[in-house]
BAFI-3210 file (N, C-alpha, C; in Angstrom, 3 decimals, decimal comma, padded with zeros to 6 digits):
// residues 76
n [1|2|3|4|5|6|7|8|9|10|11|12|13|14|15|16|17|18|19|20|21|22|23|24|25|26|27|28|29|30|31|32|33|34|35|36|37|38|39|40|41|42|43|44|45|46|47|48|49|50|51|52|53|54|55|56|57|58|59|60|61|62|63|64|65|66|67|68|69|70|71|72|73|74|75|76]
n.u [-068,272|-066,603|-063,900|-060,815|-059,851|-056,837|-054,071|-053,734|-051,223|-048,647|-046,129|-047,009|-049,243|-047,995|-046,242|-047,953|-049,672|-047,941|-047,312|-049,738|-049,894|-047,728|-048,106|-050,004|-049,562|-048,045|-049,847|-051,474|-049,939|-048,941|-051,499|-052,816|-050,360|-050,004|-052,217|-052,977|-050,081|-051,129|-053,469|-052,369|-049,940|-050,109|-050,618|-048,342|-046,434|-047,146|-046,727|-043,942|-043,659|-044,624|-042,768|-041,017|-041,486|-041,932|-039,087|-038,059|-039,113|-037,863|-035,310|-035,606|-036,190|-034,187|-032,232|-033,804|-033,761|-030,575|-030,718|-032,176|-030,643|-028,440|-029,214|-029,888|-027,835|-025,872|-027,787|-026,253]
n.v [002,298|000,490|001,626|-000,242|-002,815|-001,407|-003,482|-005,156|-003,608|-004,599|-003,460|-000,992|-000,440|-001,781|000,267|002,357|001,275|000,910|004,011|004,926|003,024|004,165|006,981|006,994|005,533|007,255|009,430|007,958|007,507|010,426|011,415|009,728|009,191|011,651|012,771|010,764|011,720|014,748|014,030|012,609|014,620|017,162|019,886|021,677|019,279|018,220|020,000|019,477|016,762|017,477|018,698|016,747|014,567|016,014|015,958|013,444|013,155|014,485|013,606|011,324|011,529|013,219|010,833|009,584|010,701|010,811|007,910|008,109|009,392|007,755|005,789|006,898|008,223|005,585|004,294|005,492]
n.w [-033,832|-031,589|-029,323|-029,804|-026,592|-024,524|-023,827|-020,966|-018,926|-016,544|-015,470|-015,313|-014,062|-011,670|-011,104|-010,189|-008,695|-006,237|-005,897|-005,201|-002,885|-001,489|-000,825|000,553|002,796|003,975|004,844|006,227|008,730|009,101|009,870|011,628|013,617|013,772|014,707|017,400|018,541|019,047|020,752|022,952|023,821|023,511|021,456|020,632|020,669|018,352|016,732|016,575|016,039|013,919|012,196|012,024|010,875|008,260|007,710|007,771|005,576|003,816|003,755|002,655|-000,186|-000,584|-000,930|-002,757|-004,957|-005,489|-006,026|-008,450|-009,606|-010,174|-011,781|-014,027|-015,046|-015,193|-017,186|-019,452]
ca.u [-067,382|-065,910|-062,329|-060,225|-059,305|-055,305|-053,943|-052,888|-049,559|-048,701|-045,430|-047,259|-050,024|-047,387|-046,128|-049,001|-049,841|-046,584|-046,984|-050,529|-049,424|-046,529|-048,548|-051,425|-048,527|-047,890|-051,268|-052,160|-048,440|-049,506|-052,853|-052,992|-049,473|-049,799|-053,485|-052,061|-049,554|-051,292|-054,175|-051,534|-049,109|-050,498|-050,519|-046,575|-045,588|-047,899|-046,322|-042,445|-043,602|-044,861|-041,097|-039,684|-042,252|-041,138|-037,090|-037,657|-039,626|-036,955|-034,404|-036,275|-036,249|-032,874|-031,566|-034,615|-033,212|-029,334|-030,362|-032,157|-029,608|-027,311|-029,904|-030,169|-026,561|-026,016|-027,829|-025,731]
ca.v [001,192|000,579|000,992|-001,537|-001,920|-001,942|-004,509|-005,127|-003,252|-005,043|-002,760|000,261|-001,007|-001,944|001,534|003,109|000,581|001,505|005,186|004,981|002,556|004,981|007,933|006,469|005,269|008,865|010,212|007,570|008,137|011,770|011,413|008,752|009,543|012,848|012,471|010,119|012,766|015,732|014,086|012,576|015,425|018,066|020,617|021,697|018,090|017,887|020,291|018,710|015,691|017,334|018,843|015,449|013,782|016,629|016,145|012,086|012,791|015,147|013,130|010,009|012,600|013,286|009,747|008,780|011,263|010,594|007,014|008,075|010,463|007,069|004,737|007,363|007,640|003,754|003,992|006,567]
ca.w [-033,583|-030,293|-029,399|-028,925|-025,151|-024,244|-023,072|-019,271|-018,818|-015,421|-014,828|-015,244|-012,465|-009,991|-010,218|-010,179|-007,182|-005,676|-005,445|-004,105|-000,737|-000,410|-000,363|001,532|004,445|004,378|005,052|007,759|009,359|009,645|010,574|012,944|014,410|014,511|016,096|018,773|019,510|019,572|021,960|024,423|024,538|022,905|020,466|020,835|020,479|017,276|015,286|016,606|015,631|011,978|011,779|012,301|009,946|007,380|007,904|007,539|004,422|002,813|003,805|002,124|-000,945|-001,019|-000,947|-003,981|-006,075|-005,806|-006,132|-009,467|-010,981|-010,438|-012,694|-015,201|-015,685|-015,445|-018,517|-020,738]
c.u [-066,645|-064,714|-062,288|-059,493|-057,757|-054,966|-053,391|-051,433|-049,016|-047,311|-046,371|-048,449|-048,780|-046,769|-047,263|-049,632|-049,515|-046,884|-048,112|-050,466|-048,347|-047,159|-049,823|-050,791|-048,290|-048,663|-051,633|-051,164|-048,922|-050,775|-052,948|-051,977|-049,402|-051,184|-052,946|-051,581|-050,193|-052,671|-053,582|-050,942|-049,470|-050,352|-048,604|-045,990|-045,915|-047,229|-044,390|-042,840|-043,922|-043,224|-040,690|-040,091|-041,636|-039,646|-036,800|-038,150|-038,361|-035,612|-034,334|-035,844|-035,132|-032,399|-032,394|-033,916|-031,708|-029,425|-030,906|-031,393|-028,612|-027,813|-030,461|-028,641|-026,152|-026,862|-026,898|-024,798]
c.v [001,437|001,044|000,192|-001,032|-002,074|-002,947|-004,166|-004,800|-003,335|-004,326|-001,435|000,278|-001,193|-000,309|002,481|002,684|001,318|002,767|005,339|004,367|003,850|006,241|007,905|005,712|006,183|009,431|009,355|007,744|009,477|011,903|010,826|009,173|010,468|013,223|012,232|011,359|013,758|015,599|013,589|013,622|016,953|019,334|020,788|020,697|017,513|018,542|020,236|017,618|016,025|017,657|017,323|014,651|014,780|016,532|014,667|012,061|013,414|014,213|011,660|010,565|012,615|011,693|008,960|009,999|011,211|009,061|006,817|008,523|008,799|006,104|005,863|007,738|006,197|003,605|004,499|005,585]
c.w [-032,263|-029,850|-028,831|-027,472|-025,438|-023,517|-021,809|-019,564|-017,099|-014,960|-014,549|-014,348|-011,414|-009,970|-009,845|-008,853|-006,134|-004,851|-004,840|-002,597|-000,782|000,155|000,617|002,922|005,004|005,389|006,359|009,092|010,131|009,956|011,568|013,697|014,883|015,472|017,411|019,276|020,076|021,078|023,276|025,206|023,909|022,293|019,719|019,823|019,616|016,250|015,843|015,816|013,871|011,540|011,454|011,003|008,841|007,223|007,305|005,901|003,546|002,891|002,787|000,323|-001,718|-001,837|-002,168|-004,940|-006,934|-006,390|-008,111|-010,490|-011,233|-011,618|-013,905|-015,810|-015,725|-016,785|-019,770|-021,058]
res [x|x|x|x|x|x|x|x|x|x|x|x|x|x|x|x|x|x|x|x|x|x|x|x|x|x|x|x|x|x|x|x|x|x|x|x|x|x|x|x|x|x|x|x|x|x|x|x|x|x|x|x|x|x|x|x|x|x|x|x|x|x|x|x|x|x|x|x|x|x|x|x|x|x|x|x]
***
């Protein structure tokens, strides 16, 4: 006997959406951007530009985590 399928859970697709564009903006961000850089100005200015790309991401980081601690208290 088959199983039955589940039904469409259309929040749990958009996050699931969600976190693949964000991490796939990532990846072409640092690939393509940091390409670009390192064949204009090279090497050096490839791994500044990964610092910077690392500092914007942690910083991104920070500010998703304070904004979750606030929506998990907002529930209590």
């Amino acid at each position: 006997m088959p199983k039955p399928e589940r039904p469409f859970n259309s929040r749990a697709y958009g996050g699931q959406l969600e976190r693949e564009l964000i991490l796939g903006g990532i990846i072409i961000t640092i690939v393509l951007g940091g390409g670009l850089i390192a064949f204009i100005w090279g090497g050096q200015a490839f791994f500044a530009a990964l610092a910077c790309f690392a500092l914007a991401l942690g910083v991104a980081a920070v500010i998703w985590l304070v904004l979750k601690g606030v929506e998990i208290l907002g529930r209590g």
